[in-house]
C-alpha positions as CSV (number, residue, x, y, z in Angstrom):
1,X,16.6,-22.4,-4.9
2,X,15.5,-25.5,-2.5
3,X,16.5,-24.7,1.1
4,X,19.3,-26.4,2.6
5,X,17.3,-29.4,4.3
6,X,20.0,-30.2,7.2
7,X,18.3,-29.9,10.3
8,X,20.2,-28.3,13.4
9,X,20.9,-30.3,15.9
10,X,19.5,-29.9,19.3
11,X,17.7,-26.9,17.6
12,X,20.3,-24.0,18.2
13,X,17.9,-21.3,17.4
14,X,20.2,-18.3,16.9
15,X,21.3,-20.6,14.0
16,X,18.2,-21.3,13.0
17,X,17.4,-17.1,12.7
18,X,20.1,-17.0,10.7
19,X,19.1,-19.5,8.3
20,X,15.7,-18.2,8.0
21,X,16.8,-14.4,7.3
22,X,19.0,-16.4,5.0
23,X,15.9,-18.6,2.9
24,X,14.5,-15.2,2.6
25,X,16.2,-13.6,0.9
26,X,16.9,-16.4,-1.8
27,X,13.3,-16.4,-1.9
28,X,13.5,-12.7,-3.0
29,X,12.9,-10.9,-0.1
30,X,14.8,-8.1,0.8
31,X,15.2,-8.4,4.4
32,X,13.9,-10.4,7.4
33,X,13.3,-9.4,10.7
34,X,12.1,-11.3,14.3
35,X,10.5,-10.2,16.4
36,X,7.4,-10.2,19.0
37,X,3.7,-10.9,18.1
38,X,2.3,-8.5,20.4
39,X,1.8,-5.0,19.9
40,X,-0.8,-4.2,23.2
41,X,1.4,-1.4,23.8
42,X,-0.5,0.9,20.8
43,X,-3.5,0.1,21.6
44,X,-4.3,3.4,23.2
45,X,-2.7,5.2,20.3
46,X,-4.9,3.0,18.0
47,X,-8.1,3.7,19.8
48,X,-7.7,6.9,20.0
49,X,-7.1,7.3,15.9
50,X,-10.3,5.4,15.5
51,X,-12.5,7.2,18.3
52,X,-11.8,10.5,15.9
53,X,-13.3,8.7,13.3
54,X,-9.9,8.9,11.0
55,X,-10.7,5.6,9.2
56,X,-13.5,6.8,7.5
57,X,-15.7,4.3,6.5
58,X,-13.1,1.2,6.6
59,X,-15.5,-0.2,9.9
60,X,-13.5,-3.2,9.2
61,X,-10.6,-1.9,11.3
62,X,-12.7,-1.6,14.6
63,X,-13.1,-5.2,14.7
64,X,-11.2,-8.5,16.0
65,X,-8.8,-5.5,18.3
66,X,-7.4,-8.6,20.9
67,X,-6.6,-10.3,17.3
68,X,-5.1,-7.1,15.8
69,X,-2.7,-6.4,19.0
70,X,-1.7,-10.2,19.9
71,X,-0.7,-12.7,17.3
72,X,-1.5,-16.0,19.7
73,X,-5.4,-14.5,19.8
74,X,-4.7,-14.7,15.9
75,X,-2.9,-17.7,15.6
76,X,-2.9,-19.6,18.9
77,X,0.3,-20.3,20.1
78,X,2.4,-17.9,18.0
79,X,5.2,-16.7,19.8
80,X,7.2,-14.4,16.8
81,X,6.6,-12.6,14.1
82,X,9.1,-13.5,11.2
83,X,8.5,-9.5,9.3
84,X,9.9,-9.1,5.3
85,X,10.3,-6.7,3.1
86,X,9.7,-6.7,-0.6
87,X,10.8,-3.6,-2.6
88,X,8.8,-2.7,-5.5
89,X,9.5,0.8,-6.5
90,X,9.7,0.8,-10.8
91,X,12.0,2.9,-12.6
92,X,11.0,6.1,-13.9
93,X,10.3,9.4,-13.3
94,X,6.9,9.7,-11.1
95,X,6.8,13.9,-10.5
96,X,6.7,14.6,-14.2
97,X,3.8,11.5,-14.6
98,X,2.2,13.8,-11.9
99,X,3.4,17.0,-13.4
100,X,1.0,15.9,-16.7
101,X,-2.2,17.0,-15.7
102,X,-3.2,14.6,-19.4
103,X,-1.6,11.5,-17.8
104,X,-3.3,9.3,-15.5
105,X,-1.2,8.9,-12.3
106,X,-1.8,5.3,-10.3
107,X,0.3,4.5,-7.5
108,X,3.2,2.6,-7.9
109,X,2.2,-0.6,-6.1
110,X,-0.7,-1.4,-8.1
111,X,1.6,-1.1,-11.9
112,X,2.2,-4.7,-11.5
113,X,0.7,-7.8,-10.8
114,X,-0.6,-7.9,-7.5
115,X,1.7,-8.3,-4.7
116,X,-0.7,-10.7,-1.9
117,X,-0.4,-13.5,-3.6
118,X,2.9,-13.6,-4.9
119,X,4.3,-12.7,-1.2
120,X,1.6,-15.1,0.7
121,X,3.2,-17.6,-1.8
122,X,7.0,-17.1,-0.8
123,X,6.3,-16.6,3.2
124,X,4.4,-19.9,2.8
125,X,7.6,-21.6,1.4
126,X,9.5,-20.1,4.2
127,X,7.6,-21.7,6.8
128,X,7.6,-25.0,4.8
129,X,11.7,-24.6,4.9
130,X,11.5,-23.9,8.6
131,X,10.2,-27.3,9.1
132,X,13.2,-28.9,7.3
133,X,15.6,-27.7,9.7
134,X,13.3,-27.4,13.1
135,X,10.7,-30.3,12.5
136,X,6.6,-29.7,12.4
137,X,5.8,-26.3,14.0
138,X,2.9,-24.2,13.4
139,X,2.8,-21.1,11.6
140,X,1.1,-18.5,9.3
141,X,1.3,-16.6,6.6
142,X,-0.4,-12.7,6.3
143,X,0.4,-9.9,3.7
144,X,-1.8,-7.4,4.2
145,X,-5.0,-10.0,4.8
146,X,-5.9,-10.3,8.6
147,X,-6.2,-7.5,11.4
148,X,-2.5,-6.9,11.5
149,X,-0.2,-4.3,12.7
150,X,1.8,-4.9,10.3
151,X,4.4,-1.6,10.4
152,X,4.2,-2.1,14.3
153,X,5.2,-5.0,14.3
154,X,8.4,-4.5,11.6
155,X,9.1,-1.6,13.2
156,X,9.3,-3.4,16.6
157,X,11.6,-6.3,14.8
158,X,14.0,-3.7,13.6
159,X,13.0,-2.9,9.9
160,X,13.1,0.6,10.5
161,X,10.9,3.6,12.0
162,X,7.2,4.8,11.8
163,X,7.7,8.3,10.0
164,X,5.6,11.5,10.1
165,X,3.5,10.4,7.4
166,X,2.9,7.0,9.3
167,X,4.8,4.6,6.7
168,X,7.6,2.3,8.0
169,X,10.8,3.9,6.9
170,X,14.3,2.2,6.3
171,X,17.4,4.1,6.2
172,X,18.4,2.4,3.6
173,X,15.3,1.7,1.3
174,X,12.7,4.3,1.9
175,X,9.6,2.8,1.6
176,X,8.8,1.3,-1.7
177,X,7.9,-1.7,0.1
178,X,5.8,-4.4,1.0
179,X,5.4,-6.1,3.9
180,X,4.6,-9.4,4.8
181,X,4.7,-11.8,8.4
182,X,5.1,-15.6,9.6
183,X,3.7,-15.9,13.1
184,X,5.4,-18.9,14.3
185,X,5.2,-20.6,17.7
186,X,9.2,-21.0,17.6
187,X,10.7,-18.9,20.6
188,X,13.5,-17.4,18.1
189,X,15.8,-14.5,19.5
190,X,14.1,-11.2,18.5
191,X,15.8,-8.5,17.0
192,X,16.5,-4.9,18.7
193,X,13.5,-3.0,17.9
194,X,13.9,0.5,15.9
195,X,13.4,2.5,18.6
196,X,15.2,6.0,16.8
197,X,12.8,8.0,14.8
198,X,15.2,9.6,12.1
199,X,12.6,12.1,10.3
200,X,14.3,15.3,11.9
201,X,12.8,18.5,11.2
202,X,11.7,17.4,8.1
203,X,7.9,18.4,7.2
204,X,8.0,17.5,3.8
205,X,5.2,14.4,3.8
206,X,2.9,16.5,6.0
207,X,2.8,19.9,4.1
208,X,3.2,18.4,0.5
209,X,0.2,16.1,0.8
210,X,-2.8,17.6,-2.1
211,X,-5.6,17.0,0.9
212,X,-4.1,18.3,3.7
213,X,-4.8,14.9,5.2
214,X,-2.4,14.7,7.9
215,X,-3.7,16.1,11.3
216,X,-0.3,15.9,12.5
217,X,3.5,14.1,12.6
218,X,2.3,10.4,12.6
219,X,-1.5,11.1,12.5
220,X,-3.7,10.3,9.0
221,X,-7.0,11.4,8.5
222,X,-7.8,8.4,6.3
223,X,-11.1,9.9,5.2
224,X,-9.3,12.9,3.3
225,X,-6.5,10.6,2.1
226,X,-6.7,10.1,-1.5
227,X,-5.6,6.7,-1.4
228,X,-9.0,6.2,0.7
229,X,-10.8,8.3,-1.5
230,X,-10.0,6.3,-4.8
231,X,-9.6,3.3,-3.3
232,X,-11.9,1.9,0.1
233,X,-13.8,4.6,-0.4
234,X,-17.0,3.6,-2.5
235,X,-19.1,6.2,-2.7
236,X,-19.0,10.1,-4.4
237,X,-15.9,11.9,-3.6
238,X,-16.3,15.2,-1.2
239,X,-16.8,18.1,-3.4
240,X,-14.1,19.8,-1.6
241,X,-11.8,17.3,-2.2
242,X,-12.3,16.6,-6.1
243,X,-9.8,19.7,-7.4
244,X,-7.4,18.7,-5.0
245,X,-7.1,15.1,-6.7
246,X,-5.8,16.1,-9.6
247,X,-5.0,13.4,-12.0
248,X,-4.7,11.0,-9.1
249,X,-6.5,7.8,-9.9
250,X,-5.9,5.1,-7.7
251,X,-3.9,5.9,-5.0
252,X,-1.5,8.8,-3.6
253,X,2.3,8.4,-3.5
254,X,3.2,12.3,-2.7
255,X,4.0,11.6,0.6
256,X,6.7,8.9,-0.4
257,X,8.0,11.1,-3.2
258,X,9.1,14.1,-1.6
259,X,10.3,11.5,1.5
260,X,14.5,12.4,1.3
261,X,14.7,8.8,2.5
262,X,13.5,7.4,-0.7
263,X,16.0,8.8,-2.5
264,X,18.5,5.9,-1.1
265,X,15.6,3.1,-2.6
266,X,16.8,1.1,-5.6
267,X,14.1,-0.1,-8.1
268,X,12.6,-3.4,-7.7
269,X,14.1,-6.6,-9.3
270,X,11.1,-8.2,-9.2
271,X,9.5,-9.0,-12.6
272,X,6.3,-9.3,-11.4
273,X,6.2,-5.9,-10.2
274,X,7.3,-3.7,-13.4
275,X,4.1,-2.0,-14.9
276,X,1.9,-3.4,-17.3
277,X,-0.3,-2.2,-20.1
278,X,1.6,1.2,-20.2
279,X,-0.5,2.2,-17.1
280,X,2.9,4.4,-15.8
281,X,2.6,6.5,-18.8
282,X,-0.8,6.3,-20.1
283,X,-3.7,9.4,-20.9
284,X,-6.7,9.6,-19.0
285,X,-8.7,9.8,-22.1
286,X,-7.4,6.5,-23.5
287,X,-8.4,4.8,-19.7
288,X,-11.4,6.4,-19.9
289,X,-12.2,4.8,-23.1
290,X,-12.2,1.6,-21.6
291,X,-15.1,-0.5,-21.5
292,X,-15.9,-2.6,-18.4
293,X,-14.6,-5.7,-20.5
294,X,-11.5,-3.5,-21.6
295,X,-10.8,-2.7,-18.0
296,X,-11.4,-6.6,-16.1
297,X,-8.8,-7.5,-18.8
298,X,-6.4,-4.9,-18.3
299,X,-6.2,-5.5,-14.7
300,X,-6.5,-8.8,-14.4
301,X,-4.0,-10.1,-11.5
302,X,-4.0,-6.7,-10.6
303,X,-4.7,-5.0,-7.6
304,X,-6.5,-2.3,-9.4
305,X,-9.4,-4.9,-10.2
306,X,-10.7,-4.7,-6.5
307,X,-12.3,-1.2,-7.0
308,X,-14.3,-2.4,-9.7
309,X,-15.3,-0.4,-13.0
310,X,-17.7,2.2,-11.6
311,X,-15.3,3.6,-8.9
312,X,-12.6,3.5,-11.7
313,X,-15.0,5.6,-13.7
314,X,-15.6,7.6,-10.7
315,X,-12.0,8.3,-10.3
316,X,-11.2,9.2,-14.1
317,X,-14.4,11.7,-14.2
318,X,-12.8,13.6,-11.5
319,X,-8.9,13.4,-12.6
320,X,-10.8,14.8,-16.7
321,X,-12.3,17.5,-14.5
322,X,-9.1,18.5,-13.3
323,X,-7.2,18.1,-16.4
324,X,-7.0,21.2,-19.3
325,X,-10.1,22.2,-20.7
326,X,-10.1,20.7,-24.8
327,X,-13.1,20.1,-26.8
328,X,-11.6,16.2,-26.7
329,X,-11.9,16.4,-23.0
330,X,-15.7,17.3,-22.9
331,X,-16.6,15.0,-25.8
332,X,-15.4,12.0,-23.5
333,X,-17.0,12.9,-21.0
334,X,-20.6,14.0,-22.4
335,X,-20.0,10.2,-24.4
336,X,-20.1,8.8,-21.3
337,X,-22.4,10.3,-19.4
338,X,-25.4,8.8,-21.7
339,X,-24.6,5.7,-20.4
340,X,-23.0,6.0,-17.2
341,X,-24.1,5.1,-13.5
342,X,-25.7,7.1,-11.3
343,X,-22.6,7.7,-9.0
344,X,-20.5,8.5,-12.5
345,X,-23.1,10.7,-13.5
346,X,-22.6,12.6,-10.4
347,X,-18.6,13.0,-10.9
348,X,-19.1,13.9,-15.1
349,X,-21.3,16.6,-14.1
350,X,-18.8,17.6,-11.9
351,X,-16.2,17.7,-14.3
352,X,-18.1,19.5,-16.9
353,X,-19.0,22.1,-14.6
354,X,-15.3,22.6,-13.9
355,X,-14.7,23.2,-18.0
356,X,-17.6,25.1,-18.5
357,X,-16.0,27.4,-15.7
358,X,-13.0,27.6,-17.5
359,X,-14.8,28.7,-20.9
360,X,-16.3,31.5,-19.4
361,X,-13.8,33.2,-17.4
């Protein structure tokens, strides 16, 4: 739907916030927030999560920190930061996918096609409609692809709350959501930031998680999270950590699962976003078949493709290791290991060594 290309006279911008929450939504967001650019105020916090060495190996997020906590060091002369929300939570049901210790369990973002481009795209046409109405002005578009505080900066816009398990949380959709921002050098009136932390008492995100990765409410220890692990993480998995996995292969939602707030989320109406290839109920012995052609294929425009075919070996090794002992299982993975990598070498033996356990006890 084209935007309605009346500009407002003399610029009234608590109109113009309106219209833009408004062009959002018709673009199929499911919520638009303003708010400030800035977030200097968790800077400490931040440091202080990255001095403890919590982000693993991800040394990208120690860098460009003025950028990270001020949008006009980003984007010079950005005065607001226009926050969306794209729900993308498929139907079905995701304990029992996890309850099959046969089934490969991926996380729910990555089903689809992925979501950068296809919210980059939308936020893009926001701005351009923003111009209609308010003339040239500058602004820019980020999901998920510059040092951003992203959930800071929603959460300080009004979206919702930073829960124990440090996900933004809405009252009303959980979070099976994206996120996305438009600085813009446009002094719009912000929104009252979420100030209210609604979690309660509730433990459930911190105590359910496989790894034990959270150090406490609101703290992640990324480097024990098995979204790192099967994910930014490139190298072998921690021994220690391998069993815990389960059939876990890219990505971790446990923490949003048993999250009572997500039990008020509706699924996504986004087409783009339903799963493709039958990767929300498929075996781990059929992914594990793949070939490397088989697999850029599969994911192609997905986000799955960015870990690359070795690391999605990696993580099927490990999930086949955890998965019931079956003369099918061990013929897969002694097949593969005749021609696999060094690093999948490592993670078959692995495996094997769990079901040769299993034979003799």
């Amino acid at each position: 739907m084209p935007p309605n290309t009346q500009t407002i006279p003399s610029l009234d911008l608590t109109e113009l916030a309106q219209r833009i929450k408004t062009e959002a939504m018709s673009l199929g967001f499911q919520a638009a927030y303003i708010g400030s650019g800035n977030t200097e105020h968790h800077r400490e916090r931040y440091q202080a999560w990255l001095d403890a060495g919590y982000h693993g190996t991800m040394d990208w997020m120690t860098r460009n920190q003025d950028k990270r906590l001020d949008a006009a060091k980003l984007h010079p002369g950005s005065l607001r930061s226009i926050s969306v929300r794209m729900d993308y939570r498929p139907e079905g049901d995701m304990q029992a996918a996890l309850d099959d210790p046969n089934r490969a369990y991926i996380s729910r973002y990555a089903l689809g096609r992925d979501y950068h481009k296809l919210m980059r795209k939308r936020l893009a046409q926001l701005g351009k409609a923003i111009e209609t109405w308010a003339g040239e002005h500058e602004f820019r578009a980020f999901v998920d692809s510059a040092p951003v505080l992203e959930r800071q900066l929603a959460q300080q816009s009004g979206m919702g709350w930073l829960g124990k398990n440090t996900l933004l949380l809405n009252a009303e959709a959980g979070s099976w959501f994206f996120l996305g921002e438009l600085f813009t050098n446009l002094p719009l009136p912000m929104d009252e930031p979420f100030e209210t932390q609604h979690c309660g008492s509730c433990q459930r995100c911190l105590t359910e998680c496989p790894t034990d990765a959270f150090v406490q409410p609101g703290v992640l220890d990324a480097s024990k999270c098995i979204s790192y692990l099967t994910i930014e993480h490139s190298g072998p998995i921690p021994v220690e950590l391998r069993s815990k996995m389960g059939n876990r292969i890219y990505g971790c939602d446990d923490c949003q699962i048993v999250c009572p707030f997500n039990s008020f989320s509706e699924p996504t109406r986004e087409a783009d976003f339903q799963p493709r290839h039958s990767l929300d109920n498929i075996t781990l012995l059929e992914l594990f078949d793949w070939n490397e052609t088989t697999f850029l294929t599969r994911t192609e425009g997905s986000a799955i493709r960015r870990i690359g075919f070795e690391q999605w070996q990696r993580n099927l090794a490990i999930a086949l290791g955890n998965a019931p002992t079956s003369d099918t299982v061990i013929s897969a993975l002694k097949k593969q290991n005749t021609t696999a990598t060094p690093l999948v070498k490592e993670h078959i033996d692995w495996a094997l060594e769990q079901h040769n356990h299993s034979n003799s006890i």
